[in-house]
N, C-alpha and C positions, 0 to 999 in steps of 0.2 A: 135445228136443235140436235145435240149431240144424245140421241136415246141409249149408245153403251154406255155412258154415264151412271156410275151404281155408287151413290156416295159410302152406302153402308160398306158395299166390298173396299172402295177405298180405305175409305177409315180405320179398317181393318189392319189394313197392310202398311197403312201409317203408323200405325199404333206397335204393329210386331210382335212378340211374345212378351210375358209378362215382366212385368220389370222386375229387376233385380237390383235395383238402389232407388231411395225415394227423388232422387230430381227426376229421373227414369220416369217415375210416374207422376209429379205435378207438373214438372215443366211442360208436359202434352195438353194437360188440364188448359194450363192457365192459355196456354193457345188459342183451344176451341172455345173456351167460354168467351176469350174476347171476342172472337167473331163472329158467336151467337151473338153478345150484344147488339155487335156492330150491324148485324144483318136487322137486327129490330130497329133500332135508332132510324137507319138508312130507311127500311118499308115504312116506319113510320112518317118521317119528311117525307115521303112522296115526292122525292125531288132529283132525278135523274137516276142512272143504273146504278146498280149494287158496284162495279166493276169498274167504274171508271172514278169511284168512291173510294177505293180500297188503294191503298196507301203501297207501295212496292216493300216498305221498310215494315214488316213484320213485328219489329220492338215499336216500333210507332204508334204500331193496330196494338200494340198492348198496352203502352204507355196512355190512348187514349180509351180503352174502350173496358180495361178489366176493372173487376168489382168494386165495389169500396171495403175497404180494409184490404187490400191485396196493391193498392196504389204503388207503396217502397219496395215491399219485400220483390212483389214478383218482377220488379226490376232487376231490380239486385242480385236475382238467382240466377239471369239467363249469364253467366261469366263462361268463357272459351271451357274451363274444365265441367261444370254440372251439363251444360249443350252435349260435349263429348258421350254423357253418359244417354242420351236419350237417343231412342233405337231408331230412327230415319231424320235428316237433316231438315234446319230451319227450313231450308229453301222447298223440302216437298209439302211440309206443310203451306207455306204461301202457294206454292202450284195448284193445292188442293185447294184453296181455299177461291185462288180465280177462276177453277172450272168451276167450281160451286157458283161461283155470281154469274156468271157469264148462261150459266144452264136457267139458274132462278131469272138474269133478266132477257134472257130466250124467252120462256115461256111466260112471261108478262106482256112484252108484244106481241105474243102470236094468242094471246088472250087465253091463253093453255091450260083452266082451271084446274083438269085435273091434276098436272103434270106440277102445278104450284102446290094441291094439295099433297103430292106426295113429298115435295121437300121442304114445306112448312111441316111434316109431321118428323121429318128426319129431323128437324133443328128443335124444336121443341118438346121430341118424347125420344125417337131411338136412338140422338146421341148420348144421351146418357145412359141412355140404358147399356149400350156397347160400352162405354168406359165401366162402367160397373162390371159387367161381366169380364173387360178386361183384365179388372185389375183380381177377379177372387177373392176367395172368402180368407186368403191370407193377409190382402192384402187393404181389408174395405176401411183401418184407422186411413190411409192415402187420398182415400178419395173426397177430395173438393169440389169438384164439378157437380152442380145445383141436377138433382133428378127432379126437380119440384120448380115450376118456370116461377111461382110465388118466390122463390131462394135468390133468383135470378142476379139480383142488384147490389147484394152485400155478401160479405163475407165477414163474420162476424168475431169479437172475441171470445167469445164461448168456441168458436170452431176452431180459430188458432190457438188458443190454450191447448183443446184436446190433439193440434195437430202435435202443437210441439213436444207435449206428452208422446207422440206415437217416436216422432223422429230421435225425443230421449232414448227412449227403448231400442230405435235399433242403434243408435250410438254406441252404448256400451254391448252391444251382443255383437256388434260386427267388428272383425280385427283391423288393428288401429293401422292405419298407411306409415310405411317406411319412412317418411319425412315430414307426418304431419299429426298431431296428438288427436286422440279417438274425438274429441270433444269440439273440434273445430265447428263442424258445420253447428251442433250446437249453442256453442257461442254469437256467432255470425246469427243466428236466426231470432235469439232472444236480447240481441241489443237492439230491436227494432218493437219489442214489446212493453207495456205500459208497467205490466203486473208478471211478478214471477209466478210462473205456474207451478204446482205441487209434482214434487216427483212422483213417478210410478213406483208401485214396492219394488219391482222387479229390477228395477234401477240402483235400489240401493244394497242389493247382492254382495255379497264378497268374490260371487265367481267372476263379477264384470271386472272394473276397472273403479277399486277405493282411490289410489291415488288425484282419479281424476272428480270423484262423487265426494272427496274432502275440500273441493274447491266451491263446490255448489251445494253452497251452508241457506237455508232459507233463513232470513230477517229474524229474530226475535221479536215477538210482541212488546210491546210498549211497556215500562213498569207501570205499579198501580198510580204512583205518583203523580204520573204525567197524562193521565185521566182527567180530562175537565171536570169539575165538581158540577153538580148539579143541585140548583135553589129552587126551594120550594116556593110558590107563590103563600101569601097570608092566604088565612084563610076564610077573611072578609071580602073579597077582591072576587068581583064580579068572575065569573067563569066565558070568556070569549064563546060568543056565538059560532059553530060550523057554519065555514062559508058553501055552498052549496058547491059540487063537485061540477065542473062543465061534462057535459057528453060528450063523450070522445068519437069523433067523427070514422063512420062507416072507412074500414080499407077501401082502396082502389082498387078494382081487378087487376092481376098483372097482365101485361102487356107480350104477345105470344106472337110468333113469326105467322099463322094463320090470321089472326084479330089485325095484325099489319096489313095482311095483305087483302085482306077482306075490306077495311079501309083504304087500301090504295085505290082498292078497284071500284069501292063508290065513288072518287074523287077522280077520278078519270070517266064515270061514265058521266058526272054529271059536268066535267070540263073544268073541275076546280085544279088551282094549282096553289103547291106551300108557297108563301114566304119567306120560308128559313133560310140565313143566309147559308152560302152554298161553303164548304172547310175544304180542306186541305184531299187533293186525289194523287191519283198514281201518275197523272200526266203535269201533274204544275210543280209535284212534289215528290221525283225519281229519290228511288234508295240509297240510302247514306255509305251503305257497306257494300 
């Protein structure tokens, strides 16, 4: 086992100083959180190493492993130009991410407990906390990555509303590229959205960019016209009984890279093995790019 292994200092140094455009700082996000996922899924099945599971192809481990509601867009973001802007290359993050399995399934054969607990606590509490801290108190509308392992599995529209709300704002306050209108990335981000979100006041400034804030008119409401009328029941007519409300069933505890391994390691001592069929690794399925 390789004990100079310090993921916090890595992650560090992966990370870089603070970003200063927002791919800069999602596209790191949506990295790490997929191979948090992916690190639960895999302890979960209990079904061979972390490492020989993890896919060579980086957009692969994202394509299968990030939130829901992050499914299109965070595709869509990694393009040769937003990549450009983030501060250490795809490939060190995959590097990191195979010493990281390769350490984690180190110390699962050498039955290593403690050495598990300290990098189930790196994946389940100090990575986010280090991304928060990386990102500053300039910078916290950015941050997507779940501090809360309950957040873990969705990425919701209340969060992308108030994302695209943040990336509005810096839109029109950062000066527009010499060949490409302030408004692009904006556009590009809300063709993928259900519901237009409310501008920010700050947005609609005269000091930003009117030319560009006359193009992004919100809907009008409906005339009164086109209001479905609404009928009165008589007022002889039985009144419908209340159907009784079902209980809505107790949440699940979320599912946390310790809770993983804490089950792996019952089902190993008592000789149990998953099922699950066995997907796509780094050895059947080498990188595309």
């Amino acid at each position: 086992m390789d004990t100079s292994f310090n993921p916090r200092k890595e992650l560090l140094e992966l990370l870089g100083p603070v970003p200063s455009h927002p791919w800069a700082a999602l596209i790191p996000q949506v990295l790490l959180w997929s191979f948090r996922r992916f690190c639960v899924e895999k302890l979960t099945l209990a079904e061979g190493g972390l490492e020989e599971s993890l896919c060579d192809d980086i957009l692969e481990l994202v394509h299968m492993y990030c939130a829901r509601g992050l499914e299109v867009v965070s595709m869509e973001w990694f393009t040769p130009e937003n990549i450009e802007k983030v501060s250490s290359p795809l490939e060190a993050y995959m590097k990191f991410f195979v010493k990281f399995c390769n350490e984690l399934d180190t110390s699962i054969e050498a039955n290593n407990d403690q050495r598990q607990d300290v990098l189930s606590e790196f994946l389940d509490e100090s990575m986010g906390e280090i991304i928060a801290q990386w990102l500053d108190e300039k910078h916290t509308s950015l941050l997507i990555f779940p501090i809360h392992v309950e957040d873990d599995d969705e990425f919701t529209e209340a969060q992308f509303s108030a994302l695209i709300n943040s990336l509005l704002t810096y839109c029109y306050k950062a000066p527009p590229p010499p060949s490409k209108p302030p408004i692009s990335m904006l556009w590009y981000l809300l063709s993928h959205q259900k519901k237009f979100p409310e501008l920010p006041p700050e947005a609609l400034s005269e000091t930003y960019y009117p030319e560009a804030v006359s193009e992004l008119v919100i809907p009008p409401a409906p005339p009164d016209e086109m209001v479905p009328e609404t009928f009165e029941q008589p007022s002889d007519a039985p009144e419908p009984s209340p159907e009784p409300s079902p209980e809505a069933p107790e949440p699940e505890p979320p599912v946390t890279v310790a809770k993983a391994l804490a089950r792996r390691r019952t089902l190993h001592k008592y000789g149990r093995k998953s099922q699950a069929p066995r997907v796509k690794t780094r050895k059947t399925h080498p990188a595309s790019y």
